[in-house]
N, C-alpha and C positions, 0 to 999 in steps of 0.2 A: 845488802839491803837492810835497812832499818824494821825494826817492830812495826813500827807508826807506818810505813809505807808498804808491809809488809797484810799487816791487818784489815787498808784501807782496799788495797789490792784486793783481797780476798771477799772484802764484804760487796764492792762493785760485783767480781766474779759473780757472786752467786746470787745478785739482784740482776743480772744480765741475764742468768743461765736461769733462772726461775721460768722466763716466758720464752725460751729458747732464742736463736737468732734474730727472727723478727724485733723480737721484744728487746733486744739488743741494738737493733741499730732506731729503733724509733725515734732516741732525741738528738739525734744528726743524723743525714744523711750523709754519706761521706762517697769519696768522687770515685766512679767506676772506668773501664773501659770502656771506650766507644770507638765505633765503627765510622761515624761522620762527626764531624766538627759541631758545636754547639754556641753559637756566638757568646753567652752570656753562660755560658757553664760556671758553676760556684758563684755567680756576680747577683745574683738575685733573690730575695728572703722575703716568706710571707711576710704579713703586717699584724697576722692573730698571732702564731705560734712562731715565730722569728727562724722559722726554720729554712732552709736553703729548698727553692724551688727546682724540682726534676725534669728536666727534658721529655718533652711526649709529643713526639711525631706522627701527625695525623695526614689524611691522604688531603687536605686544602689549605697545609698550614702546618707550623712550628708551633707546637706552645711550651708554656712552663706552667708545671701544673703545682698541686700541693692536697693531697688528699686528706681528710680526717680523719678517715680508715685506720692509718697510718701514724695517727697521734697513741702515747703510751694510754692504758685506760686510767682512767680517773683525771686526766691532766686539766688544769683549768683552762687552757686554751680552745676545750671541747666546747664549752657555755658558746662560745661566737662566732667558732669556726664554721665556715659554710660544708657541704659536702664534699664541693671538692670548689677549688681555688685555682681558675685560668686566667694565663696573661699572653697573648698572642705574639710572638717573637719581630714579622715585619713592622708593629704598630710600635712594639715601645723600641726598636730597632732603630725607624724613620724621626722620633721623637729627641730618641737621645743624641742622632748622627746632627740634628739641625740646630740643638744645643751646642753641642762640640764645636759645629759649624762657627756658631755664633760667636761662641768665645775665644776661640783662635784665629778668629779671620784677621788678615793684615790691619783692618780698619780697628780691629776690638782690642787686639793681644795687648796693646799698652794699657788698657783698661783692666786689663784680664789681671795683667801683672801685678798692677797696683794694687788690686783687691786680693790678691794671694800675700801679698806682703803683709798687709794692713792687718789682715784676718790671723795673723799669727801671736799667738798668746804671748802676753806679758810674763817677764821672768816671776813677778810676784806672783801672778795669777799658779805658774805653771808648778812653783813651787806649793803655793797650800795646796795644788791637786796629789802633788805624788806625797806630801805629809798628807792625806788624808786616805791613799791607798797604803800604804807603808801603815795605818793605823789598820783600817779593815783587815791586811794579810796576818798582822799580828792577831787581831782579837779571832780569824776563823785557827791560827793555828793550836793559840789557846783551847780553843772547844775541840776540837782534833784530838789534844793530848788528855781532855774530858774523859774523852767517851774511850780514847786508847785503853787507861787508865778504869773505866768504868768494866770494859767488856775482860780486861784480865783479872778485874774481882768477882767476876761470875755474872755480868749480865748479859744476857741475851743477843746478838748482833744483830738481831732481824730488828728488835725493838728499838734501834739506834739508827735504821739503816737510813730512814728518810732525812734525820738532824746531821746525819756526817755527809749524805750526799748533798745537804744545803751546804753546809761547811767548806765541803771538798769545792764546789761552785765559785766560792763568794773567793774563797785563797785562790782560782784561779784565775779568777776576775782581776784581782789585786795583783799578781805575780805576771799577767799578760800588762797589765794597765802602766809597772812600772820600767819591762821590760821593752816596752815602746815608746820611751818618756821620749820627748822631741827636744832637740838640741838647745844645751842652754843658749846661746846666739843664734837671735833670727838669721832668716836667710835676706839677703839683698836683693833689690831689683834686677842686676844684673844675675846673681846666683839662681835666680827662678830665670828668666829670660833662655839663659843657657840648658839648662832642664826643660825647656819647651823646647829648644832648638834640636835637641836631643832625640826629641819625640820623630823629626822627619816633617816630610810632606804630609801633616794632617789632613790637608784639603782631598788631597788624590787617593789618601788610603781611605776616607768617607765615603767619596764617589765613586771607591770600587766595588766590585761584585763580587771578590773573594772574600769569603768567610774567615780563612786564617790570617787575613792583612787587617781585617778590622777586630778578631780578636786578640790580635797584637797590640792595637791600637790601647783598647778596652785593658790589657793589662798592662800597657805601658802609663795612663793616668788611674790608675787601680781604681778603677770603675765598680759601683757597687749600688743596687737597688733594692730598695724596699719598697713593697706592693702591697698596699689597704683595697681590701675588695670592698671593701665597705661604700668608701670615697671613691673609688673606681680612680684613685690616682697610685702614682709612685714619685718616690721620694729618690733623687741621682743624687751620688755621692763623687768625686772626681780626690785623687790626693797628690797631684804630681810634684807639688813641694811641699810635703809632707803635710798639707794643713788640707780642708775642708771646701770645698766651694759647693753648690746644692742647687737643686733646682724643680718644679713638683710638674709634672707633664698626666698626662691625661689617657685614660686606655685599661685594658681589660676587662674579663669575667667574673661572677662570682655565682656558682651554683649551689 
């Protein structure tokens, strides 16, 4: 192990261990065991604090919730956040199955296709994006070897801890961003077509009532939702050829 990974290591450590466990997993939640299936488990993120919504099963109803409780103290996502943040599971369930519906019905799919193709980024476009991560991953590593650099001359690690943990952020912002760069050749109509055909009987896995058939479904077009309680909307993500398709449907709480 390196100094640099060595130090970095260590100063998370003890910005975790300052507010014990809790204070530890406040800015992710990360995925537990469960006893029942959760249609939409990891598929869904508030719209104030971008955090992944928790399953809370109540006695009339599935929701995903999102509490403030639960935000680290001082975070600016506190100013907007509600107290707590509900989205009821058969509403944006019904919402999202009649989208699916829509897009891959035999009548749409060639529709569906074209705009999957269409929507995929230009080599030029895709090129300035990863030269302009490939710049960010550089300049956070630079500040990295700053404050390496700084805390082995004798300064303090606590008084560095907020500018490295922005650092440490932005490099893995950069270092995910290029590690998922999209194919330099697009995909063809025919190369997405086959990738739907992949997927199965869309139609029959919608209209069933098993929970694990439709979240197969959900992770076979990596399905993903962002929830504005604000707007009482959410924001559908679909990536089955590896590009974007989107769509804002309507539903939940905000307490």
């Amino acid at each position: 192990m390196s100094v640099e990974d060595f130090t970095q290591a260590q100063l998370l450590r003890r910005s975790k261990g300052a507010g014990g466990l809790r204070t530890a997993r406040k800015a992710e939640r990360s995925g537990r065991p469960a006893k029942r299936p959760y249609l939409f488990r990891g598929r869904i993120r508030c719209g104030v604090c971008t955090r992944k919504m928790e399953a809370s099963p109540r006695a009339h109803g599935m929701y995903y919730r999102c509490p403030a409780r639960t935000l680290a103290p001082g975070s600016p996502a506190l100013a907007e956040h509600p107290p707590a943040v509900y989205l009821r599971e058969d509403l944006i369930r019904d919402e999202i199955n009649g989208w699916l519906g829509g897009l891959f019905a035999p009548e749409n799919v060639d529709q569906t296709v074209g705009a999957l193709v269409a929507s995929q980024s230009t080599p030029s476009a895709t090129s300035g994006t990863l030269e302009a991560a490939k710049k960010r991953l550089a300049d956070a590593e630079a500040r990295l070897h700053r404050f390496q650099t700084a805390i082995g001359a004798g300064v303090g690690p606590e008084a560095l801890t907020e500018a490295i943990n922005e650092a440490q952020a932005e490099r893995a912002a950069a270092r995910a961003e290029l590690e998922n760069k999209p194919a330099p050749s697009a995909l063809t109509d025919a190369e997405v077509c086959a990738m739907i055909d992949s997927l199965g009987d869309i139609g029959a896995a919608l209209s069933s009532a098993k929970p694990d058939r439709l979240a197969s479904l959900y992770q076979a077009v990596d399905l993903h939702v962002r929830y504005e309680p604000a707007e009482r909307t959410a924001q559908i993500k679909i990536h089955p050829a590896s590009r974007v398709n989107n769509v804002r449907v309507r539903g939940g709480v905000a307490r």
